[in-house]
Backbone as a ProteinNet text record, in pm:
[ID]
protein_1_A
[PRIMARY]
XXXXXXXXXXXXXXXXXXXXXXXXXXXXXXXXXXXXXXXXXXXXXXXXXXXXXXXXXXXXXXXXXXXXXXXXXXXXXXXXXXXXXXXXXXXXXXXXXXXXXXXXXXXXXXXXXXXXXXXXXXXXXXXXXXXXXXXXXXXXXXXXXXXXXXXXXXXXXXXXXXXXXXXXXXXXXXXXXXXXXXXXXXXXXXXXXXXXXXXXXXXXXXXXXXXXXXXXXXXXXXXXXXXXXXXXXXXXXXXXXXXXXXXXXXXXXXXXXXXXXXXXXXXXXXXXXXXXXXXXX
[TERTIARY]
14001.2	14141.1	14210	14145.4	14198	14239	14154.6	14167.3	14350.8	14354.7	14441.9	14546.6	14551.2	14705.5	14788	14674	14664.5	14775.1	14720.9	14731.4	14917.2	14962.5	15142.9	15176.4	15093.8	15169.8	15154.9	15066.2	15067.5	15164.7	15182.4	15300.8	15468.4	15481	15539.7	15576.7	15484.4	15466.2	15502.3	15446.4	15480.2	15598	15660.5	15818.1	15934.4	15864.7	15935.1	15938.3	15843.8	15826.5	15861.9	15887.2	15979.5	16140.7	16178	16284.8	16373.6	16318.1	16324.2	16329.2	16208.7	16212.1	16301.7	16342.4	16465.2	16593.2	16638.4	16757.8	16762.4	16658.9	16670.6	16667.2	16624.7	16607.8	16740.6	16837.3	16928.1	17014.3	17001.9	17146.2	17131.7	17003.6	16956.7	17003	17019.2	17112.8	17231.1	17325.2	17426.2	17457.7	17341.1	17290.2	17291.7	17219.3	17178.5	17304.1	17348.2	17476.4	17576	17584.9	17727.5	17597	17529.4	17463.3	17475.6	17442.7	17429.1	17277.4	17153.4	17058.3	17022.3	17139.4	17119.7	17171.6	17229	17311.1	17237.6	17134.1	17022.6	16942.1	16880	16814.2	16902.9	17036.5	17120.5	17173.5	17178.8	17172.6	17009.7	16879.2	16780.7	16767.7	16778.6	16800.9	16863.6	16995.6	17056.4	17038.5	17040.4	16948.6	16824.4	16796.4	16628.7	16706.6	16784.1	16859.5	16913.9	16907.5	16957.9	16787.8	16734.7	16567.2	16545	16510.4	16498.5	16582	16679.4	16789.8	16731.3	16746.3	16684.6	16563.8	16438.8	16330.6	16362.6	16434.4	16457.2	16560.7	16649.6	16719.7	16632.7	16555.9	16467.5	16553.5	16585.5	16706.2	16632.4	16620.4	16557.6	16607.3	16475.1	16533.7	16602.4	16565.4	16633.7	16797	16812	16990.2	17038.6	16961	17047.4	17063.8	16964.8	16988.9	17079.4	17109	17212.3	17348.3	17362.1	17476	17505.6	17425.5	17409.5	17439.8	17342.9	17419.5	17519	17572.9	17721.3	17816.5	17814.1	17861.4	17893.2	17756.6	17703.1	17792.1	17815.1	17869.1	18010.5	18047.2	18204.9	18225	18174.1	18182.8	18174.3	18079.3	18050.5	18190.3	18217.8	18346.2	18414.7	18519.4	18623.6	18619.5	18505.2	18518.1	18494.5	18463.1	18507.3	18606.8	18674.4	18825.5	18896.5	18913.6	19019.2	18973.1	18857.5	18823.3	18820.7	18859.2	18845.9	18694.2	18621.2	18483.1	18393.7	18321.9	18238.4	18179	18121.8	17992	17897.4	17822.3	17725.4	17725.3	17802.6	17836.6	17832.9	17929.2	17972.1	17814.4	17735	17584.1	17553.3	17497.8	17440.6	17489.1	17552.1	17636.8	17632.2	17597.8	17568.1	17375.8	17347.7	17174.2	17137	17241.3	17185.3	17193.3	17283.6	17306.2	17252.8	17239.4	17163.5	17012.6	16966.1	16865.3	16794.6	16883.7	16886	16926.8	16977.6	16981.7	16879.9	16807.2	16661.7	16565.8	16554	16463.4	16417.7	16628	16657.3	16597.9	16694.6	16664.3	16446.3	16370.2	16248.1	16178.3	16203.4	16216.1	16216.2	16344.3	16361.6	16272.3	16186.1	16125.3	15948	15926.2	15771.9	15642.8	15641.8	15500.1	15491.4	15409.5	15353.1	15390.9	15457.4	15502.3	15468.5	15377.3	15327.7	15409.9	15475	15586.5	15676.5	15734.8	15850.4	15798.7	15652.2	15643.5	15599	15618.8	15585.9	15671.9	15820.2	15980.7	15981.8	15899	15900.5	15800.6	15698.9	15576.8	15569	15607	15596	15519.9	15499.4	15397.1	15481.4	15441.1	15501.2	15456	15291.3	15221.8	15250.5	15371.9	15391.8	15544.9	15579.5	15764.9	15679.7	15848	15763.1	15920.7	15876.4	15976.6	16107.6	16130	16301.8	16315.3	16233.2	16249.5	16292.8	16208.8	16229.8	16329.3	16329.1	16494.5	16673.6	16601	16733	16742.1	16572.7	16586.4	16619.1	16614	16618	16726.7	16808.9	16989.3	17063.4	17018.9	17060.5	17060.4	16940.3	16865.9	16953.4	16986.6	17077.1	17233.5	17264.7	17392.9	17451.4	17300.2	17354.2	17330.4	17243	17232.2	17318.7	17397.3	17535.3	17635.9	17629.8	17760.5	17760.2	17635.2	17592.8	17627.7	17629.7	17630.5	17747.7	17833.8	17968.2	18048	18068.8	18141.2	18079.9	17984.4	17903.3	17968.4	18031.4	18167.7	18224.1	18273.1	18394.6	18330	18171.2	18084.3	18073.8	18057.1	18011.2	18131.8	18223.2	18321.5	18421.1	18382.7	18390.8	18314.7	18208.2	18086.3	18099.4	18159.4	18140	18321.1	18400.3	18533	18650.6	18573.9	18671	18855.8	18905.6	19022.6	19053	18992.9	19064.6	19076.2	19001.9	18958.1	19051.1	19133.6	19222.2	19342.1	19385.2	19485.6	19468.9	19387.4	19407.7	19391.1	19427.4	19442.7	19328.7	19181.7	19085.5	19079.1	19041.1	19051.3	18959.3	19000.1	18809.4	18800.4	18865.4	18805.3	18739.4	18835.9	18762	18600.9	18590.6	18486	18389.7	18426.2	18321.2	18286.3	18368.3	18317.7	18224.3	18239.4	18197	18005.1	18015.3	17904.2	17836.3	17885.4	17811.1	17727.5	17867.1	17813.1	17655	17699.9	17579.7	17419.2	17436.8	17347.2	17327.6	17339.4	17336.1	17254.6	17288.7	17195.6	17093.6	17087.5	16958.4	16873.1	16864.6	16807.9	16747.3	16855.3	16817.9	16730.3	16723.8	16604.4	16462.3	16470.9	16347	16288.7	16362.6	16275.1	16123.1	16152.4	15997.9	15910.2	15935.6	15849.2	15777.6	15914.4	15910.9	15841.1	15967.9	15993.4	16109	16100.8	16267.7	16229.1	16095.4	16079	16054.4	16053.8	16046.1	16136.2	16235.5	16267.3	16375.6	16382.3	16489.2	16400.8	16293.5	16213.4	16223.6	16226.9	16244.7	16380.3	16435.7	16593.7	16625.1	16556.2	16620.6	16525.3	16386.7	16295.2	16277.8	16281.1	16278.4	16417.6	16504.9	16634.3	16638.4	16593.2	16574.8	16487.2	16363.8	16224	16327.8	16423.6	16454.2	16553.6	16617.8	16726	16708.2	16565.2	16448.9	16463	16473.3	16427.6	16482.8	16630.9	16740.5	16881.2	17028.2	17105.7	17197.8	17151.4	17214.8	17195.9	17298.3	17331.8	17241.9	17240.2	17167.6	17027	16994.9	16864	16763	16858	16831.6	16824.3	16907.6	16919.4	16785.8	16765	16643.2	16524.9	16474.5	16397.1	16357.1	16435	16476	16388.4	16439.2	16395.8	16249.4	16193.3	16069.9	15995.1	16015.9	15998	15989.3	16084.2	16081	15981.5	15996.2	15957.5	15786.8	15770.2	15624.2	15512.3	15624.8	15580.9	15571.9	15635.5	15630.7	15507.6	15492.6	15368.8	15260.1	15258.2	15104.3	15057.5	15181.4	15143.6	15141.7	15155.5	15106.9	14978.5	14928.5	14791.8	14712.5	14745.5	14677.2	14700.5	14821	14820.8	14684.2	14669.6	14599.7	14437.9	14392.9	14309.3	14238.6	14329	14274.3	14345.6	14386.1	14443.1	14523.5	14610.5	14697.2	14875.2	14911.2	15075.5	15150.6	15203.5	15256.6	15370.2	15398.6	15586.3	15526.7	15394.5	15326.8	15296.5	15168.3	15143.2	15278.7	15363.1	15486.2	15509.3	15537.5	15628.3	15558	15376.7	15307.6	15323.5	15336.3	15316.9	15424.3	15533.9	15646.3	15689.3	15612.8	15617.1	15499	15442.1	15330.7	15429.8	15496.8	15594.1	15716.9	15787.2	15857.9	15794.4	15708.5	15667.7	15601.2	15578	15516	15639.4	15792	15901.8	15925.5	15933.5	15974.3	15911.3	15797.7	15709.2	15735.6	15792.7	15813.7	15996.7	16032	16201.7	16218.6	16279.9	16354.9	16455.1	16502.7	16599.8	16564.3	16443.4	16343.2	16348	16287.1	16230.8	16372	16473.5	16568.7	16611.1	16629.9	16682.7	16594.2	16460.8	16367.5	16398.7	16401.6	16461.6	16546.2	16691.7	16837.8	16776.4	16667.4	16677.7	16581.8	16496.1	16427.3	16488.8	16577.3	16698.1	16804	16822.9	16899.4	16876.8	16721	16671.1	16638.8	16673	16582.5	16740.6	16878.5	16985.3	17018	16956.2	17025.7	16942.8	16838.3	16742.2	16813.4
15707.8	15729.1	15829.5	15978.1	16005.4	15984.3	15869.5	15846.5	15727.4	15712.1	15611.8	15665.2	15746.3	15827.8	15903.1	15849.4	15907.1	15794.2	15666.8	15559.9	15547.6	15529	15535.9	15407	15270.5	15182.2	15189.4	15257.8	15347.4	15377.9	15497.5	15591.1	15526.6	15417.6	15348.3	15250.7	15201.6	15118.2	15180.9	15306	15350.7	15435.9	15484.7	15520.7	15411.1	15317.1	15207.3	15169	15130.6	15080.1	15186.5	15327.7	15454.2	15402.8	15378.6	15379.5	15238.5	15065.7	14984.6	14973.9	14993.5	15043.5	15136.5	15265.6	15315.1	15230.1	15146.2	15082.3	14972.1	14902.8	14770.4	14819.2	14894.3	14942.8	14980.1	15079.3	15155.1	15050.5	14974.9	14849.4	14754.3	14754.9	14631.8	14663.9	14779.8	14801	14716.6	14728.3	14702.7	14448.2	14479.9	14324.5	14281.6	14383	14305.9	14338.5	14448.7	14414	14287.3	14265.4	14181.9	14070.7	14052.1	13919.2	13816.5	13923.7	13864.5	13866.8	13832.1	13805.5	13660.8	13540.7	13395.8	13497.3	13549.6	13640.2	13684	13756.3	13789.5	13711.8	13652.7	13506.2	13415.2	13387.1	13323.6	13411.6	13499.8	13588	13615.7	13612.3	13631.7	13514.9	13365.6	13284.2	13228.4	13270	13262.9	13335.6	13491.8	13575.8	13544.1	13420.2	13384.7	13302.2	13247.7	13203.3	13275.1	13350.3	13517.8	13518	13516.6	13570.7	13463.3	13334.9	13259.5	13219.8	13254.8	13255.4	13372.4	13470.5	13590.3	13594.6	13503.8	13490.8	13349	13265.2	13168	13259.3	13358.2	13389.4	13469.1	13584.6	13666.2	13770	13810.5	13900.1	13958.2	14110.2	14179.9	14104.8	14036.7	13937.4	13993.5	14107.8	14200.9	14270.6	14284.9	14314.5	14182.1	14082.1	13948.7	13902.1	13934.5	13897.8	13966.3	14106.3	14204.4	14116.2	14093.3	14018.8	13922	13800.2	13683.9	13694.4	13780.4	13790.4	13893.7	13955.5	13991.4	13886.8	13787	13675.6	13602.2	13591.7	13451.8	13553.5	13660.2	13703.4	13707.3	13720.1	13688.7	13576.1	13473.9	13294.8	13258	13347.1	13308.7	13396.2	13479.1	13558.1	13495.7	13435	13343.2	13199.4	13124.9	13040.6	13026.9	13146.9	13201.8	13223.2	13280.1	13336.3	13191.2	13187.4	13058.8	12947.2	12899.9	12777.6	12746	12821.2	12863.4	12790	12831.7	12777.2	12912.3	12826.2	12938.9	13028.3	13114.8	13222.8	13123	13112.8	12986.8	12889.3	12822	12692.1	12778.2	12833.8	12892.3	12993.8	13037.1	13060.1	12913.4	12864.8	12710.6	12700.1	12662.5	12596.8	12687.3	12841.6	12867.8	12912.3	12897.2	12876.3	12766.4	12627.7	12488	12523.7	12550.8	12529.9	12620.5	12760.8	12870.3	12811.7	12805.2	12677.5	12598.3	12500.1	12390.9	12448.9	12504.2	12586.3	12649.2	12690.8	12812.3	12729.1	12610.2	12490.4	12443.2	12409.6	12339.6	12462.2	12573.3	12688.4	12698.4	12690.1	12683.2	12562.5	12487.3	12329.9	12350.6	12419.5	12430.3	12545.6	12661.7	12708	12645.9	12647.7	12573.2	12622.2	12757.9	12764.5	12851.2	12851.8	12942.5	13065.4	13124	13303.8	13328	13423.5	13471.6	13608.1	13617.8	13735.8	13680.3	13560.9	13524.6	13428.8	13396.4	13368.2	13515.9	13662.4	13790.6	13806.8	13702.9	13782.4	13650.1	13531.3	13465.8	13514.8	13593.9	13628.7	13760.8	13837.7	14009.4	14042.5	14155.9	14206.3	14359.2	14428.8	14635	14648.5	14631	14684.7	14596.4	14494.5	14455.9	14569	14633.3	14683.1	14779.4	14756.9	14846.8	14972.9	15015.4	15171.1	15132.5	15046	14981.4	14934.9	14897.5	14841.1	14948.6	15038.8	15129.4	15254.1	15244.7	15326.2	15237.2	15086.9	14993.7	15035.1	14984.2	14975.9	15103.8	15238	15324.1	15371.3	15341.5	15326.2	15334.5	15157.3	15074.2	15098.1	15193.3	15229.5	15329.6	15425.6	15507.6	15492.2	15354.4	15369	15253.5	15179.4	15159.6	15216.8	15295.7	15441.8	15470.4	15571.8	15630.3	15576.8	15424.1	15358.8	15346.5	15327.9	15320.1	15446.4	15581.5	15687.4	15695	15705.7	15735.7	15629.1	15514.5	15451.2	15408	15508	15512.9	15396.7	15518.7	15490.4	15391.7	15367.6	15281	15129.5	15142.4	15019.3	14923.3	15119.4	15106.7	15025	15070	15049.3	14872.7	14821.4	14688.5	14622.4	14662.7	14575.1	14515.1	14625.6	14589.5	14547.7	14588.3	14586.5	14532.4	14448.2	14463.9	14428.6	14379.2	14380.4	14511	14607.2	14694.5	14837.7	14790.8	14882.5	14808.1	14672.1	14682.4	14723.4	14717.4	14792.4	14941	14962.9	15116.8	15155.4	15054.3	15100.4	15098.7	15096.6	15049	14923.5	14909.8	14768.7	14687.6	14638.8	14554.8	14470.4	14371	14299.2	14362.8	14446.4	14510.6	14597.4	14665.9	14714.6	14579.8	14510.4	14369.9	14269.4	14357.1	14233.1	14397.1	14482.5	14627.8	14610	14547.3	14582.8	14458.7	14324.6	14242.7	14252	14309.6	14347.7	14481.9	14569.9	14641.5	14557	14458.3	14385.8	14276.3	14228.1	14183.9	14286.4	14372	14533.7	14513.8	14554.9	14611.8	14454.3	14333.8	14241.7	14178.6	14217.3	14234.7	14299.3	14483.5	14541.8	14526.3	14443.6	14412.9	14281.6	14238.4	14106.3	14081	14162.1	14206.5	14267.2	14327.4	14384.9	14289.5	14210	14171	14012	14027	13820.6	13766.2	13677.9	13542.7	13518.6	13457.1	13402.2	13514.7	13637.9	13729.6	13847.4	13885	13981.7	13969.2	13909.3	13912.1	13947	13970.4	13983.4	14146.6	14221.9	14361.6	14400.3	14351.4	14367	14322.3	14259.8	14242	14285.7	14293.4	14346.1	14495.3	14541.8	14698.4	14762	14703.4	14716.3	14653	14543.2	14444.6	14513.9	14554.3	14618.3	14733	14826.3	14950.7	14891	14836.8	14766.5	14757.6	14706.6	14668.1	14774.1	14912.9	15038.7	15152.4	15127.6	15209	15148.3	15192.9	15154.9	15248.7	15341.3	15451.3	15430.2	15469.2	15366.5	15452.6	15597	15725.9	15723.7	15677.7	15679.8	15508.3	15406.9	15325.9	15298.9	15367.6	15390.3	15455.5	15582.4	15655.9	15584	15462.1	15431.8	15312.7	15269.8	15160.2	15176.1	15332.3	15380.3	15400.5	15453.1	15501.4	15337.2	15258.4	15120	15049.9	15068.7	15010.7	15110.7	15211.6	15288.8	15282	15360.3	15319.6	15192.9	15044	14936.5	14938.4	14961	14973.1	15013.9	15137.1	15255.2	15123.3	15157.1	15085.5	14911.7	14885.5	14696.2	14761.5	14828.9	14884.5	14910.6	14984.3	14994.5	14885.8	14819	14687.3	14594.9	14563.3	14497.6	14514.2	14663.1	14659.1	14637	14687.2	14692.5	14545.3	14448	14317.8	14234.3	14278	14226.8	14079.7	14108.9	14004.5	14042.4	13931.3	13990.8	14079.4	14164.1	14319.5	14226.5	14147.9	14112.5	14031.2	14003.4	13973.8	14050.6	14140.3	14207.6	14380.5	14408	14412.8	14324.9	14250.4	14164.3	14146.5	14119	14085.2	14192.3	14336.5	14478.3	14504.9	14460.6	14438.5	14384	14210.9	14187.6	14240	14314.2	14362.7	14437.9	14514.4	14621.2	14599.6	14493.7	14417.2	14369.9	14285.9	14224.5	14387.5	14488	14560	14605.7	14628.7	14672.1	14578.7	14487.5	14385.9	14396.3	14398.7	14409.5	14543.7	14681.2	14798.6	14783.1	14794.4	14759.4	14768.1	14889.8	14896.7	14838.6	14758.5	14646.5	14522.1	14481.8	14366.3	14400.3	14529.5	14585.5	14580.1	14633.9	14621.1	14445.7	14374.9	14274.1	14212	14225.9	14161.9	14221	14355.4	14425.4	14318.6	14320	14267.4	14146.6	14073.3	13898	13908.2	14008.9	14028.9	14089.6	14145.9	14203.2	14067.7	14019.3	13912.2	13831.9	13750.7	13684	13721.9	13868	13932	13919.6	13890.4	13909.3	13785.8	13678.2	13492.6	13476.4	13552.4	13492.8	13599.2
22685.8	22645.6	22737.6	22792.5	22851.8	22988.9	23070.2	23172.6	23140.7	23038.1	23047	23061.4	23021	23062.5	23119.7	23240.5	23412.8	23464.2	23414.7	23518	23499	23637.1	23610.7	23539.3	23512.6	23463.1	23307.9	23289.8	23123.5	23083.3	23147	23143.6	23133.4	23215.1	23256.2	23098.9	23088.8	22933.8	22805.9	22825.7	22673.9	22657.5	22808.1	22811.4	22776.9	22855.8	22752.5	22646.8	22623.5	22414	22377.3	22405	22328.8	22298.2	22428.2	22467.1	22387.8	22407.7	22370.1	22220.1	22208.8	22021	22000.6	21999.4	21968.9	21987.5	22106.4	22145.4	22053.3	22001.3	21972.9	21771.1	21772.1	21622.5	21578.3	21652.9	21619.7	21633.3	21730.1	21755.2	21582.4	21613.4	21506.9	21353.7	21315.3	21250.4	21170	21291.1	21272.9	21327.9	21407.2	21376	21230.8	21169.2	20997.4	20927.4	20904.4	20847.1	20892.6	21001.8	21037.5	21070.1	21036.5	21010.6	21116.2	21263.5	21378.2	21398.2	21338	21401.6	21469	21484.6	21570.1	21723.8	21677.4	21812.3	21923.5	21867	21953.9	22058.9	21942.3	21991.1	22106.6	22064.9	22162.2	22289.7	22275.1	22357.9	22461.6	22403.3	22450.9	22572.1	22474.7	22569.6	22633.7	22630.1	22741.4	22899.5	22848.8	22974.5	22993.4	22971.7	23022.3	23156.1	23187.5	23275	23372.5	23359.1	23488	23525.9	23434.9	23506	23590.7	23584.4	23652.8	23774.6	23745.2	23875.2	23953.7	23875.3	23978.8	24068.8	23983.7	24096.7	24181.3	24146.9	24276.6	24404.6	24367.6	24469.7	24523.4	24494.1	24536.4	24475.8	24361.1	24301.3	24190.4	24192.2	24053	23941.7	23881.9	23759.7	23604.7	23606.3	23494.3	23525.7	23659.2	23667.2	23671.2	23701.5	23713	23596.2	23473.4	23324.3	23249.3	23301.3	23247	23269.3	23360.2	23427.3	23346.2	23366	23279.9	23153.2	23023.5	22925.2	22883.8	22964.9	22926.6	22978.6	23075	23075.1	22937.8	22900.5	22778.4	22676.8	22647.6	22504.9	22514.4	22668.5	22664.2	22645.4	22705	22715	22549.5	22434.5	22307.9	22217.8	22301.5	22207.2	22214.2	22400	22393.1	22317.7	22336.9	22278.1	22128.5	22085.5	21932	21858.3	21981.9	21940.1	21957.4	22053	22132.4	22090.4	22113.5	22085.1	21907.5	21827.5	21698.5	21652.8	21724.7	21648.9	21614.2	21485.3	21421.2	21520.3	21447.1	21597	21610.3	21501.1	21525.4	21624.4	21604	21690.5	21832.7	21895	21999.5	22083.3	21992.5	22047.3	22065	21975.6	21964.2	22152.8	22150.8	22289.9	22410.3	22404.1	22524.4	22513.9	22410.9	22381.3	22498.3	22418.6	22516.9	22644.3	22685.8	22804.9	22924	22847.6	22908.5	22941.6	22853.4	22863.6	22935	22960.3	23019.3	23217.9	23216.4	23319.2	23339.7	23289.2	23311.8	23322.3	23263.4	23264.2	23462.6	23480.6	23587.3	23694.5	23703	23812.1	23808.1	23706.5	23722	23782.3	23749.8	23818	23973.8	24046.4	24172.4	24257.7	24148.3	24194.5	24228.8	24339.9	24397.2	24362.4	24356.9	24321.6	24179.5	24149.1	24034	24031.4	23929.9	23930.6	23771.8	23754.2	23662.7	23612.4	23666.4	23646.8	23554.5	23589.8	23548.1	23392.6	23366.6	23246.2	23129.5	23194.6	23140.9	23021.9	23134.8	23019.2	22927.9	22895.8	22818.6	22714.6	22707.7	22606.4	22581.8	22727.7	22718.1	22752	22828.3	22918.3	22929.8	22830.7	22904	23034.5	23005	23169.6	23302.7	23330.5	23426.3	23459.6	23378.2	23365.9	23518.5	23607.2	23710	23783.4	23856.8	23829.7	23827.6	23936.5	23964	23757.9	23719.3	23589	23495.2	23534.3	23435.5	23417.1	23534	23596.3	23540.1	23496.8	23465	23288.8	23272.4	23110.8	23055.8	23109.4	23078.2	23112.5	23151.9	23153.1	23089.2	23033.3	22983.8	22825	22810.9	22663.4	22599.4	22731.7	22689.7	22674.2	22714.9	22730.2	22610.1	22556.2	22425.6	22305	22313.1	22186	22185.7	22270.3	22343.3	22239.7	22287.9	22255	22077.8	22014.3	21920.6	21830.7	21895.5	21837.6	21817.4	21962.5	21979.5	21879.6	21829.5	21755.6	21603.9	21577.6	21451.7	21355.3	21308.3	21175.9	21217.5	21275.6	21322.7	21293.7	21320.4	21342.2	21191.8	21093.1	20989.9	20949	20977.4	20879.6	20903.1	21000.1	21040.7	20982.7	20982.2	20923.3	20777.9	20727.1	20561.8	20529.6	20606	20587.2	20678.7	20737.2	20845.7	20858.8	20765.4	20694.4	20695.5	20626.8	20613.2	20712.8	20847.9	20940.6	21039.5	20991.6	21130.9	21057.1	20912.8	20827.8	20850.3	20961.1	20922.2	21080.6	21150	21254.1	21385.8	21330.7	21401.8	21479.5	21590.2	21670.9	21636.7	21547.7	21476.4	21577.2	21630.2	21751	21853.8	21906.4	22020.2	21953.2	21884	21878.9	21853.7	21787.8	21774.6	21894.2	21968.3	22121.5	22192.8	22156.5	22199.4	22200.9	22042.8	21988.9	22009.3	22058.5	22078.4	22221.9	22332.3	22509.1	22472.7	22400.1	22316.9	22321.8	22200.5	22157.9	22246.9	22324.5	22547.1	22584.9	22614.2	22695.7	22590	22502.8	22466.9	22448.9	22419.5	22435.3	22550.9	22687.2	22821.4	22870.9	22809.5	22874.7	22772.6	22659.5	22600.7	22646.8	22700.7	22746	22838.1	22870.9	22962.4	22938.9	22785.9	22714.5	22587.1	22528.5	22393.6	22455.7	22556.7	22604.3	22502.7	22566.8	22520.3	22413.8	22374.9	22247.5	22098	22159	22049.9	22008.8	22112.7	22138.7	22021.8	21917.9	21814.3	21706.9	21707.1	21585	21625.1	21706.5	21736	21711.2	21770.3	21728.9	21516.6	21499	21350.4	21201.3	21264.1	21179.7	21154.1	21215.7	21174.4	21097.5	21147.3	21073.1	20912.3	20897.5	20768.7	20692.5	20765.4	20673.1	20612.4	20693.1	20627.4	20514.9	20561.1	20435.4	20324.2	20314.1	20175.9	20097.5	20181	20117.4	20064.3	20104.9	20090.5	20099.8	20009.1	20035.4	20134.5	20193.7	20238.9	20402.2	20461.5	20581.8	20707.1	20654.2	20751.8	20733.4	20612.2	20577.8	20662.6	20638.9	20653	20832.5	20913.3	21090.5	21093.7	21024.2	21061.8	21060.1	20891.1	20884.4	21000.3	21014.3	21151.1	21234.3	21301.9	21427.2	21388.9	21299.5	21289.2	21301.3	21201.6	21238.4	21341.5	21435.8	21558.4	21664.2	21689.5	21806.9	21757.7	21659.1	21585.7	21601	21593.3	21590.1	21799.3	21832.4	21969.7	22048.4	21995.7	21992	21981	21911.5	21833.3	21883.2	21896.8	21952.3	22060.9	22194.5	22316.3	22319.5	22220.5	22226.8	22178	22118.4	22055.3	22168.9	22226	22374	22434.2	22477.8	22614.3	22550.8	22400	22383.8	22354.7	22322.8	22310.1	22382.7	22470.3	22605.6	22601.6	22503.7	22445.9	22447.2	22516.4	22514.1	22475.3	22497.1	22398.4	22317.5	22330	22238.6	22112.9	22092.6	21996.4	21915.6	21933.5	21881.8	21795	21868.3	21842.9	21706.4	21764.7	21620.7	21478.6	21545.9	21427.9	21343.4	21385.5	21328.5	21276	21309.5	21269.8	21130.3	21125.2	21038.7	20890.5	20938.6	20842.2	20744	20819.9	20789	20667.3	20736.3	20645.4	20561.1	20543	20369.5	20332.7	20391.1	20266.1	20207.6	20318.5	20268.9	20136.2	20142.3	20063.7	19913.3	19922.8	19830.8	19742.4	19807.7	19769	19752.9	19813.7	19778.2	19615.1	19621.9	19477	19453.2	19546.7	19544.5	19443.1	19504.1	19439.4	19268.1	19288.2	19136.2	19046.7	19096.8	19031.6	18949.8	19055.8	19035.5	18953.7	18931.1	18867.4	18728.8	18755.2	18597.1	18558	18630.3	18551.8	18516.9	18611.1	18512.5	18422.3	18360.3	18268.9	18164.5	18173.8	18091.9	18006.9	18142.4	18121	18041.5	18083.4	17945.6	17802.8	17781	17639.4	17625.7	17615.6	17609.8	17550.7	17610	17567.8	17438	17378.7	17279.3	17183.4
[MASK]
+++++++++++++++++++++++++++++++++++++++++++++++++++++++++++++++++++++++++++++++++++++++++++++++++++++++++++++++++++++++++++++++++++++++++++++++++++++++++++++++++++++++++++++++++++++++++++++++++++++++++++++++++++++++++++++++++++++++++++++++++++++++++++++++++++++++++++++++++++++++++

């Protein structure tokens, strides 16, 4: 153990899963309230299409995915707004096509790159310094944004009628917080991968939900959730030498059903329909 935490791609790994797990926990948040977790996902895979573009051009495949999905969330806002179609639909449609593009751009690449199937499954111990100098940016500059428009977030989320009656830009902060939830899905991909990186983003946030209705309590428990689950599927990664964005998620989900199971939410509601029925007789 102690030799391991010599080695720089260690070091390297678990500054990240710090960093990632905090970004994707604290964003994720405000994912579960406004009941953007397809968002993620459509978002994940769409920037799987910047990655693949990026290794056919010879282009760091993680700034080329930054790029890409802040593209894909403007392309999913306008044709939200303008095109008056649901959010749904409007992911749906740049999911396909992001897609189908990442399919094609892999297609045109010739030989075998084991790198570029890392950001589909996850791999921490491939993240390398140029990487970590991005994700760690990037980590901070959507905490940042996260911190800095707290309230404002809160208060869209649950209200948003009455946060543009009062003067708040509910659109704009809602296209704010989607370019947000782009970044931080972008720099987890190489940790988590395409096919998982929404279970980080929406599980640690959901598990806390279970557990509290209090919005400070519920960010904190998040974070401990996420960064924790981070922690620990890193070491379970290397020790059974199995994808990190797995083991991640599986720990993840351990987390959530025990939330679930404990949720005084549950207990409650089980009260009222046990109540309920001693009421009709």
């Amino acid at each position: 153990m102690g030799d391991l935490w010599s080695f720089s791609f260690f070091q390297r790994a678990l500054i990240s899963s710090i960093l990632i797990g905090a970004a994707c926990s604290f964003t994720g948040v405000f994912v579960v309230l406004n009941g953007l977790s397809f968002m993620g996902a459509g978002i994940a895979h769409a920037a799987f299409a910047g990655v693949a573009l990026g290794f056919l051009l010879g282009i760091n495949p993680l700034l080329l995915s930054i790029i890409w999905a802040i593209g894909a969330v403007w392309v999913i806002g306008f044709t939200h707004k303008r095109g008056e179609l649901k959010l749904d639909a409007s992911i749906s449609i740049m999911f396909s096509v992001s897609m189908a593009l990442a399919v094609l751009f892999i297609g045109f690449i010739k030989t075998y790159n084991t790198e570029l199937f890392s950001f589909l499954f996850g791999n921490l111990f491939a993240i390398g310094k140029v990487d970590l100098i991005i994700i760690s940016l990037m980590a901070f500059f959507s905490i940042g944004i996260i911190l800095l428009f707290f309230k404002e977030f809160f208060f869209i989320s649950f209200d948003p009628l009455m946060a543009k009656a009062s003067g708040i830009p509910a659109n704009g902060l809602f296209f704010l917080l989607l370019n947000v939830i782009g970044l931080t899905v972008v720099i987890s991909l190489k940790s988590v991968g395409t096919i998982l990186v929404f279970g980080l983003l929406v599980t640690p946030a959901a598990s806390a939900y279970q557990l509290t209705h209090n919005i400070r309590i519920m960010t904190i428990l998040s974070l401990i959730f996420g960064v924790g689950s981070s922690i620990l599927g890193l070491f379970a990664s290397y020790y059974l030498d199995v994808p990190s964005g797995s083991t991640i998620v599986i720990i993840l989900g351990i987390i959530f059903f025990i939330s679930m199971l404990l949720s005084p939410k549950r207990k409650r509601l089980k009260t009222i329909k046990i109540g309920g029925d001693g009421d009709n007789h």
